[in-house]
matplotlib code that plots the C-alpha trace (Angstrom):
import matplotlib.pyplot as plt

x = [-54.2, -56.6, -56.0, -59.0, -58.2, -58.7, -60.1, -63.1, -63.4, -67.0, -68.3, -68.5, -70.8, -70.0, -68.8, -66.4, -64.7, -61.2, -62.4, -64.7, -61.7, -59.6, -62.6, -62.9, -58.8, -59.2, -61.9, -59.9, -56.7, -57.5, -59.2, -56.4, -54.5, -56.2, -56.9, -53.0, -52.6, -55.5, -54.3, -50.6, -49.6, -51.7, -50.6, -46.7, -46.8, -49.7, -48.6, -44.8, -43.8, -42.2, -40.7, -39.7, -36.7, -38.6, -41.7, -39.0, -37.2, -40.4, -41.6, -37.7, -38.2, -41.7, -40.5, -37.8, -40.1, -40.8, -37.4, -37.2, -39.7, -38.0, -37.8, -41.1, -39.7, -37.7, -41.0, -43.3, -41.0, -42.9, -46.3, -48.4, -49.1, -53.3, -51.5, -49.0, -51.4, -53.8, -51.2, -49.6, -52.9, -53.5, -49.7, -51.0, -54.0, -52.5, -49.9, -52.0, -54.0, -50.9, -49.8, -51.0, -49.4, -45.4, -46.0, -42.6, -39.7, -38.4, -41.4, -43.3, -40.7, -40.5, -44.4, -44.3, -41.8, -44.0, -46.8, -44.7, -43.7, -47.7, -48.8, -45.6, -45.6, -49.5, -49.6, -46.6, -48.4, -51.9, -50.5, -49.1, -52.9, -54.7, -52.3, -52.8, -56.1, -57.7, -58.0, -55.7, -59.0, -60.5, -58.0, -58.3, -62.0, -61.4, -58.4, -60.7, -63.2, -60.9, -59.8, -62.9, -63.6, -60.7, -61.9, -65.1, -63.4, -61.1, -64.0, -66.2, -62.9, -62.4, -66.1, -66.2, -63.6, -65.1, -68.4, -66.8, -63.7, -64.9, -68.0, -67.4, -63.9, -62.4, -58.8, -55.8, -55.6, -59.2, -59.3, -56.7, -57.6, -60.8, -59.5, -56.5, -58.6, -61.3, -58.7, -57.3, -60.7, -61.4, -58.3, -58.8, -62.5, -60.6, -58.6, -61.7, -63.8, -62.2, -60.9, -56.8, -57.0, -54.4, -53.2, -52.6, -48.7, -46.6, -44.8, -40.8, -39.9, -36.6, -35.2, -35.1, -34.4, -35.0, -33.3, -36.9, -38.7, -36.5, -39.0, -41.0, -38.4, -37.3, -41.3, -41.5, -38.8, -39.3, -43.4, -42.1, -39.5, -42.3, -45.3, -43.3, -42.7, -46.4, -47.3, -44.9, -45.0, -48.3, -50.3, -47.8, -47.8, -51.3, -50.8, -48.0, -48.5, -52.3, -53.2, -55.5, -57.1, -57.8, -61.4, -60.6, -57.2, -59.9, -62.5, -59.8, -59.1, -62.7, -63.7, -60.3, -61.8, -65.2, -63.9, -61.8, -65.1, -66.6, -63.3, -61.2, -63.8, -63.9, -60.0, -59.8, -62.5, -60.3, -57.4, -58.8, -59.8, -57.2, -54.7, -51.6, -49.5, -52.0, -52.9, -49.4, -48.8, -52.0, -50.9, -47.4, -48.0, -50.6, -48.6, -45.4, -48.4, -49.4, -46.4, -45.2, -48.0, -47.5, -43.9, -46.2, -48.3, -45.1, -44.0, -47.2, -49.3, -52.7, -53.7, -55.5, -58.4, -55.7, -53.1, -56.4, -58.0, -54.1, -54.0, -57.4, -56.6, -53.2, -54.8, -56.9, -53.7, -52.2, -55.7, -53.6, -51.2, -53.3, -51.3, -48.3, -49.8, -51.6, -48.8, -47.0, -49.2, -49.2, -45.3, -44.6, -44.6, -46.6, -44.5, -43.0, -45.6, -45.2, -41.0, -41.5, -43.8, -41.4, -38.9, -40.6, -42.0, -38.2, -37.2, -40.4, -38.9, -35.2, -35.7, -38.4, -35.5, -33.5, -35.6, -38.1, -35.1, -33.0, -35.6, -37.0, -34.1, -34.6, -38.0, -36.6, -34.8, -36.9, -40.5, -40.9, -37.3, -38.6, -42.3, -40.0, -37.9, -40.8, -41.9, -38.6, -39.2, -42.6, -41.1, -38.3, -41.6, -43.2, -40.5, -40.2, -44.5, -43.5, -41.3, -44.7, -46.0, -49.6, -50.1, -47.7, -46.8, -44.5, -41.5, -42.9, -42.5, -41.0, -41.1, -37.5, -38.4, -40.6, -41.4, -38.8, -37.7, -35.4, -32.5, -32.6]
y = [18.4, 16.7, 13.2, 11.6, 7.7, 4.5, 3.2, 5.7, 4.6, 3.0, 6.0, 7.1, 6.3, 3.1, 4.5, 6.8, 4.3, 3.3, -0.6, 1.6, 3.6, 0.9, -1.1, 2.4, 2.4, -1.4, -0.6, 2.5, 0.9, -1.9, 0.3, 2.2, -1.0, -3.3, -1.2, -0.8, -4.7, -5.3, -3.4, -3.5, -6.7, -5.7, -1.8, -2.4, -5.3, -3.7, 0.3, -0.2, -3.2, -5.2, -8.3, -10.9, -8.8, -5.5, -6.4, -8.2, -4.7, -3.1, -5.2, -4.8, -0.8, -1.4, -3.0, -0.9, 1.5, -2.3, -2.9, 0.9, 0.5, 0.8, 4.6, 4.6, 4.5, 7.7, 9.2, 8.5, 10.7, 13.7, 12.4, 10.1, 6.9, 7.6, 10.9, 8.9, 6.1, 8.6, 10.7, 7.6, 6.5, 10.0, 9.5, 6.1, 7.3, 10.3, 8.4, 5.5, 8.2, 9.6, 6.0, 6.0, 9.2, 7.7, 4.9, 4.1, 1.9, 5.0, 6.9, 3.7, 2.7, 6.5, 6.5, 3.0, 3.9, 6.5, 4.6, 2.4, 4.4, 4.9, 1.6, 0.1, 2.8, 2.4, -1.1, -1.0, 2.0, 0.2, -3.2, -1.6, 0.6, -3.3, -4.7, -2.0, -0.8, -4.9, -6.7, -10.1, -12.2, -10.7, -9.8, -13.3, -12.3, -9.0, -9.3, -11.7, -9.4, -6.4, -9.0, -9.7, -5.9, -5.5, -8.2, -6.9, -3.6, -5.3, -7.4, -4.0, -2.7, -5.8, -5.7, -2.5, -3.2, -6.3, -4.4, -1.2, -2.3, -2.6, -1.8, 1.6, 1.4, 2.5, 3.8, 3.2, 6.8, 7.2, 3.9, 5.0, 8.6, 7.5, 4.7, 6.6, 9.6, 7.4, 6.4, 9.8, 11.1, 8.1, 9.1, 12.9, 12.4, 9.8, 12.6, 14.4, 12.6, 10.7, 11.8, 11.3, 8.0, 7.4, 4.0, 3.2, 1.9, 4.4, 2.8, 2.7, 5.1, 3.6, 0.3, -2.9, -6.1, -8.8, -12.0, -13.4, -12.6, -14.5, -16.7, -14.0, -12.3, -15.7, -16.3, -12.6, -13.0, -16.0, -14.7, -12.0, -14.3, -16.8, -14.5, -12.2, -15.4, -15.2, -11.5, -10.8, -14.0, -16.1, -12.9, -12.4, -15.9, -15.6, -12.8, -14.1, -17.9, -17.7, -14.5, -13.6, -9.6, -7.2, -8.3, -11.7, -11.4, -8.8, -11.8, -14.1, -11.5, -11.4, -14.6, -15.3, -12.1, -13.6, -16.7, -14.7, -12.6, -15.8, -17.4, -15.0, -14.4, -18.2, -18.0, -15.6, -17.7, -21.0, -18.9, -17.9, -21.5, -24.0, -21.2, -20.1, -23.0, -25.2, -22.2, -21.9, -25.8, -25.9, -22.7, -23.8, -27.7, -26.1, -23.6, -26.5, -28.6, -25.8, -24.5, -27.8, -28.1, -24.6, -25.8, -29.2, -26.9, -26.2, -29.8, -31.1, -28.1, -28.8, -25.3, -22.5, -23.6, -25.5, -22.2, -20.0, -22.9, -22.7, -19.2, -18.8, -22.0, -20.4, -16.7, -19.2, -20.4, -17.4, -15.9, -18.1, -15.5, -13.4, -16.3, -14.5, -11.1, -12.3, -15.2, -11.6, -9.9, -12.8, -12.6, -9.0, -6.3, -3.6, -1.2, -2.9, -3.3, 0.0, -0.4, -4.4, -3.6, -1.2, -3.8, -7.0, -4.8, -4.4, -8.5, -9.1, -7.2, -8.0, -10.8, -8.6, -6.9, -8.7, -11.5, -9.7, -8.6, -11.4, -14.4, -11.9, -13.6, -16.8, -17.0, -16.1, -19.2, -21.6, -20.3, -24.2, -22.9, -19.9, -22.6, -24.9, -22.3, -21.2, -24.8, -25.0, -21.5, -23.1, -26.1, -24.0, -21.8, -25.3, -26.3, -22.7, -23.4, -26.5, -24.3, -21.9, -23.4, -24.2, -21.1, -18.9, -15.9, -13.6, -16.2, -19.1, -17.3, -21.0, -24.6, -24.5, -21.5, -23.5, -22.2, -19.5, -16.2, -15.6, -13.8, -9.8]
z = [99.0, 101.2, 101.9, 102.9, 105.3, 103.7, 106.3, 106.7, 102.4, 103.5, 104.8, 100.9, 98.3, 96.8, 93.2, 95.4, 96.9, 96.4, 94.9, 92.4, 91.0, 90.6, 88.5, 86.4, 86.2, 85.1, 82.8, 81.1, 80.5, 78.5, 75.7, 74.5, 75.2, 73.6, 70.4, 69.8, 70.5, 68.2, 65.2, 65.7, 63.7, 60.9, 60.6, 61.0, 58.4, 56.0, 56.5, 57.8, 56.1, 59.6, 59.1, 62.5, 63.6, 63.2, 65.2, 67.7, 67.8, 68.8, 71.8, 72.7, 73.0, 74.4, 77.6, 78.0, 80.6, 82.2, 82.9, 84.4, 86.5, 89.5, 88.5, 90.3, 94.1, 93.2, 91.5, 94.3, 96.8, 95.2, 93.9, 95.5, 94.0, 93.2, 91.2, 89.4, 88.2, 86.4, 85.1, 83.2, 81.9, 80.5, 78.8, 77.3, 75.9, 74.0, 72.8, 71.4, 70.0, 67.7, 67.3, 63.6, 63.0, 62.5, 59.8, 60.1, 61.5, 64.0, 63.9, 65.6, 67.9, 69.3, 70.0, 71.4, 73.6, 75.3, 75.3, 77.0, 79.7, 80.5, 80.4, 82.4, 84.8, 85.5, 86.1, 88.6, 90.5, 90.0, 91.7, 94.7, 95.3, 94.8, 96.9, 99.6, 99.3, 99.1, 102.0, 102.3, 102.4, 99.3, 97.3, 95.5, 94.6, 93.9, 91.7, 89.9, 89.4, 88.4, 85.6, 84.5, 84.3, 82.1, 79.7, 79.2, 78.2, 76.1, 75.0, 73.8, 72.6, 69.9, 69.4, 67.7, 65.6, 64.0, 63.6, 62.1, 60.6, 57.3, 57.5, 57.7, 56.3, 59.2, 59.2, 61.4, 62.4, 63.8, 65.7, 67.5, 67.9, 69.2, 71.4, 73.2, 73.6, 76.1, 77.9, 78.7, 79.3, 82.1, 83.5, 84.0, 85.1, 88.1, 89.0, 89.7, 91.0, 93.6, 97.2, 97.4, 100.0, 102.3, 103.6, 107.1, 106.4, 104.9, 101.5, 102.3, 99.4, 98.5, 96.3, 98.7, 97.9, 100.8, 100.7, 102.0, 98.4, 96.5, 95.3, 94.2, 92.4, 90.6, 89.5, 88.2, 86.6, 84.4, 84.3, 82.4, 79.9, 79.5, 78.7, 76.3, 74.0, 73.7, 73.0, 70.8, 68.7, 69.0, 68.0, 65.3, 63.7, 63.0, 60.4, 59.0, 58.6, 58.4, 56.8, 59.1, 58.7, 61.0, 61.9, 62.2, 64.3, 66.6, 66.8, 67.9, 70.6, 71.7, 71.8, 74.3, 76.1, 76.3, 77.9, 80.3, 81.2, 82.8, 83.8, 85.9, 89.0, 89.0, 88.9, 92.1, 93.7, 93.2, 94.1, 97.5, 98.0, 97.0, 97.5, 95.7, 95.2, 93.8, 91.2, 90.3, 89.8, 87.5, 85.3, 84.8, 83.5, 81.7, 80.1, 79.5, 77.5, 75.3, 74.6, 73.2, 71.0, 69.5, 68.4, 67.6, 65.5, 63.2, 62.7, 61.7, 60.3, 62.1, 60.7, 61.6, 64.0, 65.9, 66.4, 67.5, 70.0, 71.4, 71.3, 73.8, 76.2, 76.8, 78.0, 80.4, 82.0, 82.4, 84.3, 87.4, 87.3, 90.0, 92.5, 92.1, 93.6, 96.6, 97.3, 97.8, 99.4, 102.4, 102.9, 102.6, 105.6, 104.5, 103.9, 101.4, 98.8, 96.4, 96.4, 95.4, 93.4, 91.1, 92.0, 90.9, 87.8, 86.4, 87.2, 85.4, 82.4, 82.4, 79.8, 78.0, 76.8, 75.0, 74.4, 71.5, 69.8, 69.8, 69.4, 66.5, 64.9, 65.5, 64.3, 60.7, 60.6, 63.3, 65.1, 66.4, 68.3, 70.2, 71.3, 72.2, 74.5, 75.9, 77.4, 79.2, 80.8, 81.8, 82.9, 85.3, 86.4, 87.3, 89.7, 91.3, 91.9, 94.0, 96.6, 97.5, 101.0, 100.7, 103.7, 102.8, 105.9, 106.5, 107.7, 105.8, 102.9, 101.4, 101.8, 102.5, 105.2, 107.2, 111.0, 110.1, 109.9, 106.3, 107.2, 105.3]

ax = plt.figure().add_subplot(projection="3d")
ax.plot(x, y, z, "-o")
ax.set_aspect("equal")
plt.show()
């Protein structure tokens, strides 16, 4: 297979270049996605019958291929990295297309699970190409932009459910049938279409773990306790406390989407300009606040305008996110971008799971305990923020490093 040099990429035609594929790869993803997110409280309590512990037993299984992430450093040995991406986007999409076809406790767990391995496997492969193919001094911007790309997929995706849901009566089976199978056909038509680029530093192709990304690892890892909180049970609590249907838990969706639309190139801009630590600082009091008023939101009952305005302001918060990427992308030698990556991918997931499973429980006898959990992993997340140096380098990777080389 030919390999063709990243850095003769501008010598193409602008939709061949490597920033082009990863804003059709961004644009792809989120469809099948965001369809399975979009109908997946409604069909396992309408069609499966789930309860707290079930849906927490399925987001446990779902980030199983998270936490094995690092299984990507021993795939990328035989296939390159561009390969690998497409060919677990085309697994996604067929299994979100036969998602509808288990309606039951093990048949939806098994499906999930390969879905799973798609969607985990992609985005760990799809942050290492950013981080290598983006230059340091736009990858704030661009990461921005690829957001934003995603929402507006998303955004169509949640569209078209609202408009055709029950207008056309629409069944579980063909949503998803039609959604997965756009996402596979994106995928193949990448694989096509676009040379095999190479980048000028060759990826170490085995696990490492540098005392020097410490802080890195500790911020994945409580990114990934925190956010799970969310997924699995904001989304959830609107079906079940409030009632909500299909079209209106999909225009919730979209109108967080729109927001994010306009919000995350603004987000990458403020990035690149008041720079990681700030970002971080902002998202995590942010995220403390609003987690507080979720458990808030149990004591007092505000209702369901006050759970959905929650639910939006808190995707805005975690847009800051993006910090976490290029903070790394300063500090780290180049070579060691696609290993982290896989690495950071599994710390990000260690809490995913057990977490689901075993705060599924909880929330039969307490939800305001699992908000107010949540606000203390924000809080811990907060006082990690305040350790990033305002210029993070490769040696100044912490406050605590300053003017000096960590130790390996």
């Amino acid at each position: 297979m030919r390999l063709f040099p990243l850095s003769h990429a501008h010598d193409l035609p602008v939709w061949r270049r490597p920033e082009a594929m990863l804003m059709l790869m961004a644009f792809g993803m989120p469809v099948a996605f965001a369809t399975w997110s979009a109908l997946l409280n409604n069909f396992t309590i309408e069609v499966a019958g789930f309860d707290g512990s079930d849906i927490g037993w399925l987001h446990t299984v779902r980030e199983i291929p998270g936490f094995l992430a690092v299984g990507v450093i021993a795939i990328i040995i035989f296939v390159r990295e561009q390969v690998l991406a497409l060919i677990a986007l085309i697994l996604l999409g067929v299994a979100t297309a036969l998602t509808a076809q288990f309606p039951s406790l093990g048949g939806i767990l098994t499906i999930t699970l390969l879905s799973s391995i798609g969607f985990h496997y992609y985005e760990t492969v799809n942050q290492s190409l950013q981080l290598q193919w983006l230059p340091k001094d736009r990858a704030p911007r661009m990461l921005g932009i690829l957001l934003s790309i995603g929402s507006a997929a998303t955004l169509v995706s949640y569209g078209l459910i609202v408009l055709t849901w029950r207008a056309f009566d629409l069944s579980y089976d063909l949503v998803y049938w039609v959604a997965g199978g756009f996402t596979t056909v994106i995928a193949v038509a990448a694989f096509f279409v676009y040379p095999q680029f190479e980048s000028p530093h060759p990826q170490v192709k085995k696990m490492i773990l540098r005392r020097r990304y410490w802080l890195y690892y500790a911020l994945q890892f409580m990114s990934g306790a925190r956010r799970q909180i969310f997924i699995v049970f904001a989304g959830f609590m609107m079906v079940e406390r409030y009632g909500l249907d299909v079209h209106q838990v999909t225009l919730l969706f979209m109108a967080t989407l729109a927001i994010n639309m306009v919000s995350a190139p603004l987000v990458g801009r403020a990035v690149g300009h008041f720079g990681e630590r700030a970002a971080l600082i902002l998202e995590y009091a942010g995220l403390f606040t609003i987690f507080v008023l979720y458990a808030a939101l149990y004591a007092f009952d505000w209702g369901v305008w006050a759970a959905a305005l929650l639910y939006v302001t808190n995707h805005i918060f975690f847009s800051l996110a993006l910090a976490i990427k290029t903070y790394f992308q300063k500090i780290a030698a180049p070579g060691d971008i696609a290993p982290t990556a896989a690495v950071a991918f599994t710390i990000n997931h260690i809490a995913a799971v057990f977490l689901p499973a075993s705060l599924g429980y909880l929330w039969l006898t307490s939800p305001m305990a699992v908000f107010v959990l949540a606000a203390g992993m924000a809080l811990v997340s907060l006082g990690l923020s305040l350790l990033v140096p305002r210029h993070p380098v490769e040696g100044h990777e912490t406050v605590l490093a300053r003017g000096l080389a960590a130790a390996e």
